[in-house]
Every structure is written in structure tokens, then in C-alpha cells.
C-alpha positions in Angstrom: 283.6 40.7 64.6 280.4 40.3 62.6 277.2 41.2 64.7 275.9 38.0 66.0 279.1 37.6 67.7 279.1 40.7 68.9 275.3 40.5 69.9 276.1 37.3 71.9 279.0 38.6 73.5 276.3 41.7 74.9 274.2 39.2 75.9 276.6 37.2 77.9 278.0 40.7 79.6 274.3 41.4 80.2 273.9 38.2 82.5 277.1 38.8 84.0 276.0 42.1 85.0 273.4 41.2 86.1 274.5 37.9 88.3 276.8 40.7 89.9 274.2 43.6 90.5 272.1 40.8 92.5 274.8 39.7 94.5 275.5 42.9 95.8 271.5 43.2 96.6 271.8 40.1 98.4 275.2 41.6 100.2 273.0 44.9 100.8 269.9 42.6 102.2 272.4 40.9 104.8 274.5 44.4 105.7 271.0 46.3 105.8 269.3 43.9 108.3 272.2 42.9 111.0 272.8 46.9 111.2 268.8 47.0 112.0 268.5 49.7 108.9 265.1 49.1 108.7 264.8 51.4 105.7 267.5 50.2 103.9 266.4 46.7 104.3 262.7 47.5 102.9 264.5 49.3 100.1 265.7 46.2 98.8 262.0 44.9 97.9 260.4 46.0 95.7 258.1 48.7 96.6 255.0 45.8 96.6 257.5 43.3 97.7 257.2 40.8 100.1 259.1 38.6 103.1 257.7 35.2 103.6 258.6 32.7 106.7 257.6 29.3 106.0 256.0 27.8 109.4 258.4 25.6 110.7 258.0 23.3 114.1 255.8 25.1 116.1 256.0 29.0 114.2 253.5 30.3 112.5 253.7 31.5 108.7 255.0 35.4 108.7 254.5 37.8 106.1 255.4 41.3 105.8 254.0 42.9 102.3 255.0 46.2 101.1 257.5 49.0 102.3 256.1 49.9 105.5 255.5 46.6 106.7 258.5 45.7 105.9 260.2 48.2 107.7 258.4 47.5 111.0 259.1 43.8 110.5 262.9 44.7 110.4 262.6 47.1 113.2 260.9 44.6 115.7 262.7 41.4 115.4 265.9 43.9 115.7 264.4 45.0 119.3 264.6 41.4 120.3 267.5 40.2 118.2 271.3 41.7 116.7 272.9 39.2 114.5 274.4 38.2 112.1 273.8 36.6 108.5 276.0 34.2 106.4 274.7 33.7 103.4 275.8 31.4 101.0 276.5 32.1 97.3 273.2 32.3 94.9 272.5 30.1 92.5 270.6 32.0 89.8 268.5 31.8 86.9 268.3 35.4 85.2 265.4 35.9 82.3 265.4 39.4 81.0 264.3 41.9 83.9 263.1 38.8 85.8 265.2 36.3 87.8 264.8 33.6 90.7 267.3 32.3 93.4 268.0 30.1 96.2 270.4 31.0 98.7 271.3 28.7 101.6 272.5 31.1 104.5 273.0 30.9 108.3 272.3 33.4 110.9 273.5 34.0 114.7 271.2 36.2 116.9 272.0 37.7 120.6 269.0 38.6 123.1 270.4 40.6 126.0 267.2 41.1 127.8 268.6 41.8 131.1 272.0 42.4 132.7 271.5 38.6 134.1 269.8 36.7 131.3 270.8 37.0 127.7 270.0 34.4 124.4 271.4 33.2 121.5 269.6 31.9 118.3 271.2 30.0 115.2 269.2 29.4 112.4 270.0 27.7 109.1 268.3 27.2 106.2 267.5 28.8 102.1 265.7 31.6 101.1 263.7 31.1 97.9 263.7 34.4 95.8 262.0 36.3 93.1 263.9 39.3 92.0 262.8 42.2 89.6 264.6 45.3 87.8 263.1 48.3 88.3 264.1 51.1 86.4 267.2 49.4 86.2 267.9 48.4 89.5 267.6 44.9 90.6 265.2 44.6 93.9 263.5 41.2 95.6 259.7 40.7 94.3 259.2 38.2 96.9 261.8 36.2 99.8 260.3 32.8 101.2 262.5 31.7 104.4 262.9 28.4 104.8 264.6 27.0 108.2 266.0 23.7 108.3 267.5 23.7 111.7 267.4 25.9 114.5 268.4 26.1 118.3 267.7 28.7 120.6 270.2 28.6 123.8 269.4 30.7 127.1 272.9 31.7 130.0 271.4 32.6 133.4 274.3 35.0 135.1 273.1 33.6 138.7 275.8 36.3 140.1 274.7 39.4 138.4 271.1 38.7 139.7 269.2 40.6 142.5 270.3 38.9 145.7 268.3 38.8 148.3 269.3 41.1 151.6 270.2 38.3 154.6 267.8 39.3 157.5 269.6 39.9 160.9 268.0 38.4 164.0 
């Protein structure tokens, strides 16, 4: 095989590689934050990196920037919410050490505040992403959330609630 052959083919393996390293980060990103590893999920940012939330309907823009802040950001919405991600494939465009991606996802989230009131959240929607290799490991520069539709559903357990004592007279 003369060497520009060859030198193509290691280019091609190159992309492959790395098409596959960033879909295990984006398996890792999913995995890390339903388990509410706060850690792990900051890990997979870069150590500037940052979380962006588009405002949607009537939510503010939310960014988290850096490790820490990322961590607590994790840590928080996993005191209100457990759920669970389903991301779609990426589609992405690798240049080098640099690469961007879309992934369309969906998410399910539980809020059991109380034995007699508990919550459910869907969300669906893309995540716009700028990823970066580090010291050869691939890690998200930036991640902009975009929802496109949403509900939030609330179940009232009338029967597990405090009842009131009946007074005697």
C-alpha cells in the first residue's frame, strides 16, 4: 500500500475513533446525570466548560460555568428531580481536536415531594454541543439545551393525605 493510501486510511480510523470516543461521552453524560453523580457529570466538561439552557416559555436562561458549578447544578435539579434521559444518536462534525454536535434527546423526571403528592416532567428537545480533546480525551466545551416541548403533570394521593380527626359531640 503506498503511503497516501495508507495515510488516508489513518485518517479515516482517526474520525472513526473519534465519532466513537464522543459517543461514549455522550453515553457517560446521560449515565452520569440520571444516577445524580454530580462529579462524574462535571467531569465530562471540560474543566472551563459550560451548560447552557436556552429560556423557553416562561424559564429563564441557565448557565452553569466551570467544574464546581457544574457540579452543584447537577446536584440541585437531582434534589427536585430522578430521571431519565433518551438521547438520540449525534450527528457530528469532527475537525482535528475540535468537533460540534446536535443531539435530539428526551427526558422523563419524577418529583416525590411528599408521601401524597408526587410530579412528573417530560421534556424534549436538542442539545447543541462543542466538544474538545484534552490530552486525548474528548470532553464538552460548551452544551446549549434547547426544549421544544415540555409538560409537567402533578397526582394528588387524596387517601394517603392527613385526614382530619371527626369531632364527637
Amino acid at each position: 500500500m503506498d503511503e497516501a493510501r495508507i495515510a488516508a486510511l489513518e485518517a479515516r480510523l482517526a474520525i472513526a475513533e473519534a465519532r466513537l470516543e464522543i459517543m461514549a461521552l455522550e453515553a457517560e453524560y446521560a449515565r452520569s446525570w440520571d444516577a445524580g453523580d454530580a462529579e462524574g457529570w462535571a467531569a465530562v466538561f471540560t474543566p472551563d466548560g459550560v451548560f447552557e439552557i436556552a429560556p423557553v416559555g416562561g424559564m429563564a436562561q441557565i448557565v452553569a460555568t466551570g467544574s464546581d458549578e457544574l457540579a452543584a447544578f447537577c446536584r440541585n435539579i437531582d434534589g427536585i428531580y430522578r430521571g431519565l434521559h433518551f438521547p438520540h444518536l449525534p450527528h457530528l462534525t469532527i475537525d482535528g481536536d475540535r468537533a460540534v454536535g446536535r443531539v435530539h434527546f428526551e427526558w422523563i423526571g419524577i418529583n416525590r415531594a411528599t408521601d401524597a403528592w408526587s410530579g412528573r416532567r417530560d421534556a424534549a428537545g436538542y442539545y447543541d454541543i462543542a466538544y474538545q480533546r484534552i490530552d486525548g480525551a474528548w470532553r464538552m466545551a460548551h452544551r446549549l439545551e434547547k426544549a421544544v416541548a415540555g409538560t409537567i403533570a402533578e397526582q394528588f394521593d387524596v387517601y394517603l393525605a392527613a385526614r382530619p380527626t371527626p369531632r364527637r359531640t
